[in-house]
C-alpha positions as CSV (number, residue, x, y, z in Angstrom):
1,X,183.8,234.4,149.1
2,X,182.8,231.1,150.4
3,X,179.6,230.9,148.2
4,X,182.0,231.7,145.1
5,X,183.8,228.7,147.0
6,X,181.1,226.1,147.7
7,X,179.9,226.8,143.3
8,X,183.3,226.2,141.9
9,X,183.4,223.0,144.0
10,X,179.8,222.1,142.9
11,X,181.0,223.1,139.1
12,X,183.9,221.3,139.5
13,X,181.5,218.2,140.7
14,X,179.3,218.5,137.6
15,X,181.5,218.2,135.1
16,X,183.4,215.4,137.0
17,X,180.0,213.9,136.6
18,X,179.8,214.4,133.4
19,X,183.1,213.4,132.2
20,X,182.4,210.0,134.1
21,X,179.5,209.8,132.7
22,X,180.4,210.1,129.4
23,X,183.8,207.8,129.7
24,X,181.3,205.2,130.9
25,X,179.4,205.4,128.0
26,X,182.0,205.7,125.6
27,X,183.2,202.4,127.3
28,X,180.0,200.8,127.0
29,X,180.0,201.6,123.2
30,X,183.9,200.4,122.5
31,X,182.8,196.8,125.3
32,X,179.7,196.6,122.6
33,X,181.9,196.7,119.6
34,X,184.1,194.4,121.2
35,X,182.2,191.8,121.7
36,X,180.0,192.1,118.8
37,X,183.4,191.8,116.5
38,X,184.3,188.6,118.9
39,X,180.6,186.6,118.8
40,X,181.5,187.3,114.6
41,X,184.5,186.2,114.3
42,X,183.3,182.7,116.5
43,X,180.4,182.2,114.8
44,X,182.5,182.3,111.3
45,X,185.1,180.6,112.7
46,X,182.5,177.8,113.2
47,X,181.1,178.3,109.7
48,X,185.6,178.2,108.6
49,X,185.4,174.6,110.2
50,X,182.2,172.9,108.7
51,X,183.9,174.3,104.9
52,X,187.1,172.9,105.0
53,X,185.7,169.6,107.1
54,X,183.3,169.3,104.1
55,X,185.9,170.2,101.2
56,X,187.3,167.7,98.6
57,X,190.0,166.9,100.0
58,X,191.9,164.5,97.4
59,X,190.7,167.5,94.7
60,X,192.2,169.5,96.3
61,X,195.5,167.8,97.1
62,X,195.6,167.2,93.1
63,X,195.3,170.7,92.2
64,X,198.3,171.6,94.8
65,X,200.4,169.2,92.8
66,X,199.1,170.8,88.9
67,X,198.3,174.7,90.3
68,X,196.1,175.4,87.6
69,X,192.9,176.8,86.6
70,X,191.5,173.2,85.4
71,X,188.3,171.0,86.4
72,X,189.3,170.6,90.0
73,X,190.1,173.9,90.8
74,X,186.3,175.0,89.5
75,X,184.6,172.3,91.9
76,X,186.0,173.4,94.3
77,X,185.9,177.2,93.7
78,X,181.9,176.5,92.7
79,X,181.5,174.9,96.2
80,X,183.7,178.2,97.9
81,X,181.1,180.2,96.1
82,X,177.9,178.0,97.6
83,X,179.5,178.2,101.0
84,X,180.4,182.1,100.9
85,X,176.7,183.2,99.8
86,X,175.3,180.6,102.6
87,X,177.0,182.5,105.1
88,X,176.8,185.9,103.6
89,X,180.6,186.4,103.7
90,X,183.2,188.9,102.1
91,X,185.2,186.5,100.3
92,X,186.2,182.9,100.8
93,X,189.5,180.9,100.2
94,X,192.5,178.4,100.6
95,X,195.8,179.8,101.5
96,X,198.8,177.9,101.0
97,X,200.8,178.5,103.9
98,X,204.5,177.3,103.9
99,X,206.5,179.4,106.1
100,X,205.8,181.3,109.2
101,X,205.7,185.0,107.5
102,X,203.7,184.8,104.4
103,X,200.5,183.3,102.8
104,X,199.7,182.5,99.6
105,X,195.6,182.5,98.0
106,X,195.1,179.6,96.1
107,X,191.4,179.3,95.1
108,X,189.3,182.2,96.1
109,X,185.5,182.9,95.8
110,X,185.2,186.7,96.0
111,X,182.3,189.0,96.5
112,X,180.8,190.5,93.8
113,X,183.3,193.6,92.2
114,X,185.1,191.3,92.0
115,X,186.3,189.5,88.9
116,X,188.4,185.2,89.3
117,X,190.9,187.2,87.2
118,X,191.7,189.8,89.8
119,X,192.9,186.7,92.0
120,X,196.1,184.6,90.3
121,X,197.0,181.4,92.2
122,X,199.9,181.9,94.8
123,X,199.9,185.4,94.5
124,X,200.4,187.3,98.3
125,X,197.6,187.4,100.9
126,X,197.4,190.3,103.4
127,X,196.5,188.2,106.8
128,X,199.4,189.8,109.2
129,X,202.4,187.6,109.9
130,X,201.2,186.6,113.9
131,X,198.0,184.9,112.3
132,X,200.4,183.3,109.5
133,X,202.3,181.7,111.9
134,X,199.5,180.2,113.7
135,X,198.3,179.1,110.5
136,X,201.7,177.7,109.7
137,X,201.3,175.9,113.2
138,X,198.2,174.4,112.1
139,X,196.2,176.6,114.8
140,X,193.0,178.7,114.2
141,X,193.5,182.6,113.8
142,X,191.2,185.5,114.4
143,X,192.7,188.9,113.0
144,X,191.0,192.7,114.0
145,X,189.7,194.6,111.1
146,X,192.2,195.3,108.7
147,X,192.2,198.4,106.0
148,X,193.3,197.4,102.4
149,X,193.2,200.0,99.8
150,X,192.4,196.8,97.4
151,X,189.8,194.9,99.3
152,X,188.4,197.1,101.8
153,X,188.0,197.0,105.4
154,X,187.2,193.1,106.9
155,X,188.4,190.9,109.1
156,X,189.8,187.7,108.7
157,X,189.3,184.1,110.4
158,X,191.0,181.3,109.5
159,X,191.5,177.2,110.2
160,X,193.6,174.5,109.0
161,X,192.8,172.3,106.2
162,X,193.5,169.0,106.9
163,X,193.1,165.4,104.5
164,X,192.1,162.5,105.9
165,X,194.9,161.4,107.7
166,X,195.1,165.1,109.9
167,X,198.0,166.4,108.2
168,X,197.7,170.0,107.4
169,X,197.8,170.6,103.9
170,X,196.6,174.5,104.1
171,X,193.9,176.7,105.5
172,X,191.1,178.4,104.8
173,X,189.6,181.9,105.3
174,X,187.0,183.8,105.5
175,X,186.8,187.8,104.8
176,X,183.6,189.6,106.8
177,X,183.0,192.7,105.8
178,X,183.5,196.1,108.3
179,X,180.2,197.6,107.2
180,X,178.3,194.4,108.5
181,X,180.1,194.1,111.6
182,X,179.3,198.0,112.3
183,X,176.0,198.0,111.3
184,X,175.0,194.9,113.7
185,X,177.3,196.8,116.4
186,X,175.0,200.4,115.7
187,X,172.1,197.8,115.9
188,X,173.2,196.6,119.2
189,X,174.0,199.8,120.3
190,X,170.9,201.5,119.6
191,X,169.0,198.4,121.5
192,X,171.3,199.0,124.5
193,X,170.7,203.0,124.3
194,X,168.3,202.5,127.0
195,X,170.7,200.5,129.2
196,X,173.6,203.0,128.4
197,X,171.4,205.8,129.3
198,X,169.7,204.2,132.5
199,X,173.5,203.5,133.6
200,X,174.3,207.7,133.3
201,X,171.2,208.3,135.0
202,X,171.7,205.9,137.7
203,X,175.5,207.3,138.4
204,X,174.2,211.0,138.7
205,X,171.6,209.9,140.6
206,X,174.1,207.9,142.7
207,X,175.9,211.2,143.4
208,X,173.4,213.2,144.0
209,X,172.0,211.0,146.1
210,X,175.5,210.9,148.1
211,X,175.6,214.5,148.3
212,X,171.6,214.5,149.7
213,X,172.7,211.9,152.6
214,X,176.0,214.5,153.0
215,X,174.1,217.5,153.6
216,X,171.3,215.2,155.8
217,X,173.9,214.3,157.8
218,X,175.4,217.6,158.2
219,X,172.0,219.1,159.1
220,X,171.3,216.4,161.6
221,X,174.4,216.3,163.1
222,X,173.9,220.4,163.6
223,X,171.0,220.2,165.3
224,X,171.9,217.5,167.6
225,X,175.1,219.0,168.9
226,X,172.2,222.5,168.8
227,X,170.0,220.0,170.7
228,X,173.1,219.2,173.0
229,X,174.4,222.4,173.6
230,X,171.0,223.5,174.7
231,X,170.6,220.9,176.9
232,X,173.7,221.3,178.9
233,X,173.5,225.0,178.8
234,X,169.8,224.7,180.3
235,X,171.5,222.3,183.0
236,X,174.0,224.7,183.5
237,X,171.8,227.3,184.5
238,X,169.6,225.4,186.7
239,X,173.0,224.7,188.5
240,X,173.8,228.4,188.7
241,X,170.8,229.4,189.6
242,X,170.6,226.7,193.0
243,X,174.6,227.8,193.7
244,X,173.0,231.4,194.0
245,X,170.4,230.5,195.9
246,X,173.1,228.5,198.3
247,X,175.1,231.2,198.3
248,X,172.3,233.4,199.3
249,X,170.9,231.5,202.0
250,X,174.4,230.9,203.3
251,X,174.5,234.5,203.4
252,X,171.0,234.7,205.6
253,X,173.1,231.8,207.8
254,X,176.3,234.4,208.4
255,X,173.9,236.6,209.0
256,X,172.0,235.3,211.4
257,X,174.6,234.0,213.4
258,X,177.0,237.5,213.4
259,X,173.3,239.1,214.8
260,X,173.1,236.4,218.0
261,X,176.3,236.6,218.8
262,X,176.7,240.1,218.3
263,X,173.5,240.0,221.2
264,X,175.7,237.4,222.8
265,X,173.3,235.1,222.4
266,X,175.9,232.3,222.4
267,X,173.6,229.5,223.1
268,X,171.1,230.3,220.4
269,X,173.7,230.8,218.4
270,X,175.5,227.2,218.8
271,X,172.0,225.7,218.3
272,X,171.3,227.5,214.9
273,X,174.7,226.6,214.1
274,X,173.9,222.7,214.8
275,X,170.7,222.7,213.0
276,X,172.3,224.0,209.8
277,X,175.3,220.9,210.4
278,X,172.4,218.6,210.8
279,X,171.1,219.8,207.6
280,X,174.4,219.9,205.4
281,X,175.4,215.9,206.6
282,X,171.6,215.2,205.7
283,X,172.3,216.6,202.3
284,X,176.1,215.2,202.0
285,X,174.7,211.8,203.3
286,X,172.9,211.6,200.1
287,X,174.8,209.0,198.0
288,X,174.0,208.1,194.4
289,X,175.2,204.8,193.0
290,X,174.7,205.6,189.3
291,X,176.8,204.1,186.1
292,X,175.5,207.0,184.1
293,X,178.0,209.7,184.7
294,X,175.2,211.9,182.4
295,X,172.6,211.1,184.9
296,X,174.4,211.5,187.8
297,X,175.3,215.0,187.1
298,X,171.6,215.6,186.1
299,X,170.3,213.9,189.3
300,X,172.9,216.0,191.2
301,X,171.7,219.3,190.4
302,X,168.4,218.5,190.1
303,X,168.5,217.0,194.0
304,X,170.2,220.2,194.6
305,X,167.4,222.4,192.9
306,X,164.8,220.9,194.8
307,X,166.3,221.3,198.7
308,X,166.8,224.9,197.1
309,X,162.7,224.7,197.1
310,X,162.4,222.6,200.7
311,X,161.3,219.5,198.8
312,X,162.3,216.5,200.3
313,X,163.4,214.5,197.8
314,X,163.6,210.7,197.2
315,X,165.7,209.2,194.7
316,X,165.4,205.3,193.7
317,X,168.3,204.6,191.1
318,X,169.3,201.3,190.1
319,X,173.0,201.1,188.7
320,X,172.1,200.5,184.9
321,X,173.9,201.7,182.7
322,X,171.0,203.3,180.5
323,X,173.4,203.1,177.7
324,X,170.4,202.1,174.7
325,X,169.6,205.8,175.2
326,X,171.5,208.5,174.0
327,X,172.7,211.0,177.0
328,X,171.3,214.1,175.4
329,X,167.6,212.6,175.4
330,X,167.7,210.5,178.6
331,X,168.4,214.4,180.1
332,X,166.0,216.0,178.1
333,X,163.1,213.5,178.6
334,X,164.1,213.3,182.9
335,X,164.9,217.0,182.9
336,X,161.2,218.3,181.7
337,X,159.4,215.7,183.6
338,X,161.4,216.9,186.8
339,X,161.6,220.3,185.9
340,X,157.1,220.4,186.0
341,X,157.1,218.0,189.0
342,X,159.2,220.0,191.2
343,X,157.1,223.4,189.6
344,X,154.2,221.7,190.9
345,X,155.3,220.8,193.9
346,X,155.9,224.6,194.8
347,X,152.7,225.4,194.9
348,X,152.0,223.5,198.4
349,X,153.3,224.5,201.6
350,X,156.7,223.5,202.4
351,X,155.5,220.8,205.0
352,X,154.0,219.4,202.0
353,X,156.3,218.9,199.0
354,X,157.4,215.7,198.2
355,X,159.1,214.2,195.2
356,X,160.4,210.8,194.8
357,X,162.5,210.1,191.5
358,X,162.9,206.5,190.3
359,X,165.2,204.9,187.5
360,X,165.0,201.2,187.3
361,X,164.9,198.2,185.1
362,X,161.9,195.9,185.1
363,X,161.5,193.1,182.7
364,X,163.6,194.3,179.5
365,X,162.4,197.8,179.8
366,X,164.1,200.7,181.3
367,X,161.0,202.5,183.8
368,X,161.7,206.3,185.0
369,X,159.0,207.8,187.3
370,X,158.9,210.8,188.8
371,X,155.9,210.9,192.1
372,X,155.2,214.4,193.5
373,X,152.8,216.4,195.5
374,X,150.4,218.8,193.8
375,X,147.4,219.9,192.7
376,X,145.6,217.5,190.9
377,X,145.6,217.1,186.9
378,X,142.0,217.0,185.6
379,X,141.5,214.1,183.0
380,X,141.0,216.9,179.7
381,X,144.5,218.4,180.5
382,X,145.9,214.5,181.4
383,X,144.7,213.7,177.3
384,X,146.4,217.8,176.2
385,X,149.6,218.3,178.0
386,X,151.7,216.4,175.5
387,X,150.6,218.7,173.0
388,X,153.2,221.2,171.8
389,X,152.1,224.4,173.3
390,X,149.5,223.4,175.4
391,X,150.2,224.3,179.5
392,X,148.3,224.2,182.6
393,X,150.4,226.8,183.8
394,X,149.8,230.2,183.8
395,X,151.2,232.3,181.0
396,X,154.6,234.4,182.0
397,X,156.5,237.2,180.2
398,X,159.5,235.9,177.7
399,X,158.9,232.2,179.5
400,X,157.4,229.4,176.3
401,X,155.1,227.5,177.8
402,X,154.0,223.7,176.8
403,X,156.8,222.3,175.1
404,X,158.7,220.5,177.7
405,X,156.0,217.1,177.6
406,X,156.0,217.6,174.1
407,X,159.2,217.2,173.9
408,X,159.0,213.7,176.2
409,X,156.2,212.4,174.2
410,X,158.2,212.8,170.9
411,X,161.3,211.2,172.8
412,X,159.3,208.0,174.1
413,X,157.8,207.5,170.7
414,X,161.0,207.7,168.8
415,X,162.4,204.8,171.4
416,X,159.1,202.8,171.2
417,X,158.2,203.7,174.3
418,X,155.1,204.4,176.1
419,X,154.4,207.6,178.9
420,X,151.0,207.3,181.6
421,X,150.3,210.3,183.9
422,X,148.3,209.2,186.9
423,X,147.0,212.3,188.8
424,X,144.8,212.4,192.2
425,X,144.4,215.1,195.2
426,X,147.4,214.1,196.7
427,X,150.2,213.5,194.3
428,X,150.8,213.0,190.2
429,X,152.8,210.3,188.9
430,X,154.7,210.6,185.1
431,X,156.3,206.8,184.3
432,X,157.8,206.4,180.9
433,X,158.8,202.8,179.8
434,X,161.4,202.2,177.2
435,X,162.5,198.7,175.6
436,X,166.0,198.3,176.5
437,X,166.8,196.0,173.3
């Protein structure tokens, strides 16, 4: 059910994607057209201008007064014709415009199809009535492609005619064909197709790329509360396991003590009872100043596992608050390192085991060594223990061996950090530095 789940959400995603995808090209393609229609109409405005500024305009003031086909009226329909061809446009003409709603064509130079009889002077022009009235007001118009069943599809621009003395005395337009404004847009189109098709491509791989980091982060955020609950849970047991062995030597204490006095041996029995008050104020006496509330708790049961063992213990903690390393790997990294020294130590009498436990700062870089007495580490085993799977340690049943300073070797190298193992006949010494910034 939840895999049915988790492919309709990933269908569903796809075709999101694609309809995106596709509305962003179809976008593209109407922005293309757009602007292609706009850099037309400007450049033919431009073209509108340099006509009428160039046109006769006394002729043409003459033939407004006569409106007839006579000498004037071919000049200047000859030099519409020369200007229309230069500029490879539909059609070109004057408009009479007189009132705010309708235009009039005057003299026209139409493309070829087209014959000077099919135009009569005055007769009706189809430019819509929001470009007439700018016309009428002497302002330049730009219309969008219109459809006539006469003329065709085109699109119109258009700019006042004025004489000499800058009164408006008409306008002039210019017809540019559909078909040439489509094909230059399919031109420009098919130059962009690469750009239109690298912008699809880079919004799917956009996504995909989001859902990638997603699922990263997912996966590592898994494994480190994994890596957390194992780490507490293996701290946890370490404290179960010295509460047992409390409760088990306070068990041998009762013991003990119910026998001698059972003998009524009173005075032994006071004594052993002092000696074991000496030895819980020792223990309670044991204060830690330490920010770190993680590494208090860790030095706390770790203290605790090692009395369990008759090590005497010595802990130098300054009150930092550690806080450039994440909690889970300043217990990992202290936890292993303690873990082997106070293993170690074991294996001496218990007149002899020592283990002293430092956390300091010293000059910008956070310095945690652990001292204890043991056998000595030869130099081949100093250059292999922080190999993964590689022990000094004997083999045991169910128990992995070699990963602990593995683990604290990967640690201090993802914090930039550097680990030394100094080893003699008396005692071995793990230090790990790590750069507080």
């Amino acid at each position: 059910m939840r895999n049915k789940k988790v492919k309709i959400f990933l269908l569903f995603i796809f075709l999101l994607l694609l309809a995106f995808v596709l509305l962003n090209m179809f976008t593209s393609y109407l922005s293309i057209q757009h602007s292609v229609q706009r850099s037309m109409a400007n450049q033919n405005v431009i073209s509108a201008k340099s006509i009428s500024n160039s046109l006769d305009k006394e002729a043409y003031k003459h033939f407004l007064k006569t409106r007839v086909k006579n000498q004037e009226y071919k000049d200047i329909q000859n030099y519409l014709e020369q200007a229309r061809e230069n500029i490879g446009a539909l059609h070109v003409y004057t408009l009479e415009v007189d009132n705010p709603i309708k235009s009039r064509v005057m003299i026209a130079s139409l493309s070829e199809g087209f014959k000077d009889e099919d135009i009569a002077i005055g007769m009706p022009c189809t430019v819509p009535e929001k470009q007439v009235r700018r016309a009428y007001e002497g302002k330049t118009f730009i219309t969008n492609i219109l459809n006539d069943p006469v003329y065709g599809e085109y699109m119109t621009v258009g700019v006042p005619i004025k004489d000499d003395n800058g009164t408006v005395i008409g306008a002039l337009g210019i017809d540019v064909s559909a078909e040439s404004i489509h094909a230059i847009s399919d031109k420009v189109i098919k130059s962009s197709t690469f750009n239109l098709i690298y912008s699809g491509a880079f919004v799917i791989i956009l996504v995909f790329a989001f859902i990638f980091i997603q699922k990263w982060y997912r996966k590592e955020m898994k494994r480190e509360v994994v890596d957390t609950e194992d780490t507490y849970r293996t701290e946890f047991q370490s404290l179960i396991a010295s509460v047992r062995s409390l409760r088990h030597d306070f068990s041998n204490h009762v013991q003990v003590v119910h026998g001698l006095l059972k003998l009524e041996e009173s005075a032994k029995a006071l004594e052993y009872l002092t000696s074991l008050s000496k030895e819980v104020h020792s223990i309670e006496s044991m204060e830690l100043d330490v920010t770190h509330p993680g590494l208090s708790v860790l030095l706390e049961t770790k203290r605790l596992s090692a009395q369990n063992y008759n090590i005497d213990i010595r802990l130098d903690i300054s009150p930092d608050s550690f806080d450039t390393i994440k909690t889970t790997d300043l217990i990992k990294l202290l936890s292993n390192v303690i873990d082997n020294a106070i293993e170690a130590t074991t294996e001496l009498p218990e007149q002899d085991r020592r283990m002293n436990i430092a956390c300091k700062t010293v000059e910008g870089k956070y310095m945690f060594a652990v001292t204890n007495t043991g056998p000595m580490i030869p130099l081949v085993d100093q250059e292999n223990i922080f190999i993964s799977g590689y022990s000094t340690k004997k083999k045991e049943k169910g128990k992995e061996r070699g990963q602990g300073l593995f683990i604290v070797k990967d640690l201090v190298r993802r914090y930039n950090g550097e680990i030394f193992v100094d080893s003699n006949d008396n005692e071995t010494s793990v230090t790990v530095l790590i750069p507080v910034e």
